[in-house]
C-alpha positions as CSV (number, residue, x, y, z in Angstrom):
1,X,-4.2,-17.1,4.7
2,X,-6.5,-15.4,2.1
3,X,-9.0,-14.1,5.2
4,X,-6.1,-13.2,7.0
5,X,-5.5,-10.7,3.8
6,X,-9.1,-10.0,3.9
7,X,-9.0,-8.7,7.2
8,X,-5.9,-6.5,5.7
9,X,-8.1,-5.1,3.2
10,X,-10.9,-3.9,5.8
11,X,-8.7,-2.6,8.4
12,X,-7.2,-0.7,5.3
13,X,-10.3,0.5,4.3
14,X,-11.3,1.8,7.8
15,X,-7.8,3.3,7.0
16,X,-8.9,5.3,4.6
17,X,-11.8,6.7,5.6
18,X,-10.3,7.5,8.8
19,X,-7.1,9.6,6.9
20,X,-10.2,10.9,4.1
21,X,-12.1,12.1,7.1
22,X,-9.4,14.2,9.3
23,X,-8.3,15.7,5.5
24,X,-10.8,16.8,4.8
25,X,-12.5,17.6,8.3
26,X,-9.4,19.7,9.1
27,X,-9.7,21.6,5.9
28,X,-13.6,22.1,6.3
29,X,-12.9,23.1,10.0
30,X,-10.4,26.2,8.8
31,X,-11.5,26.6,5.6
32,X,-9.2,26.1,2.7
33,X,-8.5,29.6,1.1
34,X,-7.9,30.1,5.0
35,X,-5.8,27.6,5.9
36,X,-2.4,28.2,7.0
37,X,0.2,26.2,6.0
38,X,0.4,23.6,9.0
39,X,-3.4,23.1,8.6
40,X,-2.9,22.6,4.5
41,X,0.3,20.3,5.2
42,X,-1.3,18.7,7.9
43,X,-4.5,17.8,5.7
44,X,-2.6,16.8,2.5
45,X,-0.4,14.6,4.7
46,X,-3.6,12.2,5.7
47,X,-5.3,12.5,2.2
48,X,-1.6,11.1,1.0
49,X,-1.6,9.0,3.5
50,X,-5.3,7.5,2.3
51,X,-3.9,7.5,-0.9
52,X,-1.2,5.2,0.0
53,X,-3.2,2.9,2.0
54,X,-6.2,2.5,-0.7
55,X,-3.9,1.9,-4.1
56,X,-1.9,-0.8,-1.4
57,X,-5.6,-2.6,-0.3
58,X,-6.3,-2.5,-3.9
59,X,-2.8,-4.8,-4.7
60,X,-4.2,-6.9,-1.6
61,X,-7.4,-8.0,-3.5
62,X,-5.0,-8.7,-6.4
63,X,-3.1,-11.0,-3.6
64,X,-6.3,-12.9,-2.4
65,X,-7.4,-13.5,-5.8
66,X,-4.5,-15.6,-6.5
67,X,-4.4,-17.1,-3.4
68,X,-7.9,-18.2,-3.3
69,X,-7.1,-19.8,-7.1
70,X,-3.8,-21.5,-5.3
71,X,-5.8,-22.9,-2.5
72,X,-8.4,-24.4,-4.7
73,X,-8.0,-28.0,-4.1
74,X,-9.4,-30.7,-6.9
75,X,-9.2,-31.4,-10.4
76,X,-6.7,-29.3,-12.7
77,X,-5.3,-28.0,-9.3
78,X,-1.4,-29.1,-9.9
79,X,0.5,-26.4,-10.6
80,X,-1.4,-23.9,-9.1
81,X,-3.2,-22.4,-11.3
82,X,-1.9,-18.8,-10.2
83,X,1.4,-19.6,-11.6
84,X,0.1,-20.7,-15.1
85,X,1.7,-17.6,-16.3
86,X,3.2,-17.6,-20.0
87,X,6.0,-19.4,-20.6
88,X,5.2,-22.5,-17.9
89,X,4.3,-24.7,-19.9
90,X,7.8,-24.2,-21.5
91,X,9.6,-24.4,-18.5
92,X,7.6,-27.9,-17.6
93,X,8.8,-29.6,-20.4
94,X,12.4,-28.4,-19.5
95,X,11.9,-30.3,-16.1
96,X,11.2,-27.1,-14.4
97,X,7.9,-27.3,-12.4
98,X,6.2,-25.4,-9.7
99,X,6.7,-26.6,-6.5
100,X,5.2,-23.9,-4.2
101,X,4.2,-20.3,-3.7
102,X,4.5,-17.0,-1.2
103,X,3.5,-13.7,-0.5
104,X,5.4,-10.9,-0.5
105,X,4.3,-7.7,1.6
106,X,7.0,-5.5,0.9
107,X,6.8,-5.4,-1.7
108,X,3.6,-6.7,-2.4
109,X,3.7,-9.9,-5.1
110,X,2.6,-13.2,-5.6
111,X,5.6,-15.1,-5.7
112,X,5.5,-18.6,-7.3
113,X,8.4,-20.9,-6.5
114,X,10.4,-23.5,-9.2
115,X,12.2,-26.6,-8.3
116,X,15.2,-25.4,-10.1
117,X,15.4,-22.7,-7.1
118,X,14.1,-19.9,-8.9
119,X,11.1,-17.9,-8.1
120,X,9.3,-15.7,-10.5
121,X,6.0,-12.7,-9.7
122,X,2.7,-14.2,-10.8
123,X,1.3,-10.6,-12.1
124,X,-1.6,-10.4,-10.1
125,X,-0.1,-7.5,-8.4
126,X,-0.5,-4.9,-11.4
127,X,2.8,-2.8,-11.4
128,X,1.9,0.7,-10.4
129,X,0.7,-0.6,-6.7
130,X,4.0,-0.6,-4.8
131,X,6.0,2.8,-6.8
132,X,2.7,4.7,-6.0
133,X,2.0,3.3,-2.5
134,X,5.8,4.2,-1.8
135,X,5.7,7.2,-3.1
136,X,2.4,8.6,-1.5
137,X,3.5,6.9,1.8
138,X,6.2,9.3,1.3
139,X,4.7,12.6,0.5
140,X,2.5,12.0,3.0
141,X,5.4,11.0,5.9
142,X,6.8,14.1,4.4
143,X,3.7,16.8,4.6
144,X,3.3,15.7,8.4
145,X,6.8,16.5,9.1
146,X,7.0,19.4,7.6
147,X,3.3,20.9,9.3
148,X,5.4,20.0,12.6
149,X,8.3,21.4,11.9
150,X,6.2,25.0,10.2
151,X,4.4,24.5,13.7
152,X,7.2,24.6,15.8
153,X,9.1,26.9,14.4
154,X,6.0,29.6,14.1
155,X,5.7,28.6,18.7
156,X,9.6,29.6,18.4
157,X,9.3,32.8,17.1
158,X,6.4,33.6,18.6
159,X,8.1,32.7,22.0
160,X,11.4,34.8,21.1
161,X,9.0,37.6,20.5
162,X,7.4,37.6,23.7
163,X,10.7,37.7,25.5
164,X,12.1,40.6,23.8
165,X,8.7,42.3,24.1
């Protein structure tokens, strides 16, 4: 499962640079005190976009670093040592051990599972990943609708003024 992730992580990176690369490419081509608005919406939608993509490949290495600790077979191995959090030793000696673990991708977590039922987020995902992914995803789902919409309205009126001409 962890090179499955891996393979996450590099198709994310070629992601990036891909999204890093039109930005900025589209800005260089027009220039940026020149750039209209569908060019400037247009670029800050992919660097958004790359900025989404990168903090969310950075929670991912956060993801196969507990999941190659939880696959670690051998000594000291049981509980999985990615769900040694504080406070399991506590719940142990109430009766409450760690029976298995999962993955989360929306949102991204580590989620270690209790025999009582319960579940509980390991940490390894440090807490900015998903409210910053989400909200450049957003912005940058945003900014391309937005340069498409500035873009057809501007063919509109530029249509309506051919008419009346």
């Amino acid at each position: 499962m962890w090179l499955l992730n891996l393979l996450f992580i590099v198709i994310a990176a070629v992601i990036v640079f891909g999204l890093v690369g039109y930005g900025c490419g589209v800005l260089a081509r027009h220039g940026v005190r020149r750039a209209g608005p569908t060019v400037a919406l247009r670029a800050l939608g992919a660097l958004s976009g790359a900025v989404a993509v990168g903090v969310y490949a950075l929670g991912l290495l956060g993801v196969v670093g507990a999941l190659l600790a939880a696959e670690d077979g051998g000594a000291d191995s049981a509980p999985v040592q990615s769900c040694r959090t504080s406070g399991w030793l506590g719940r142990h000696e109430r009766g409450i051990d760690i029976v298995d673990y999962s993955v989360s991708y929306v949102p991204l977590r580590f989620v270690c599972e209790t025999s009582d039922g319960g579940s509980y987020d390991n940490g390894d995902v440090p807490g900015y990943v998903n409210p910053v992914a989400l909200g450049f995803a957003l912005a940058g789902a945003g900014c391309a609708l937005s340069a498409g919409y500035v873009s057809e309205r501007r063919a509109r009126n530029e249509a309506q003024t051919r008419q009346e001409a």
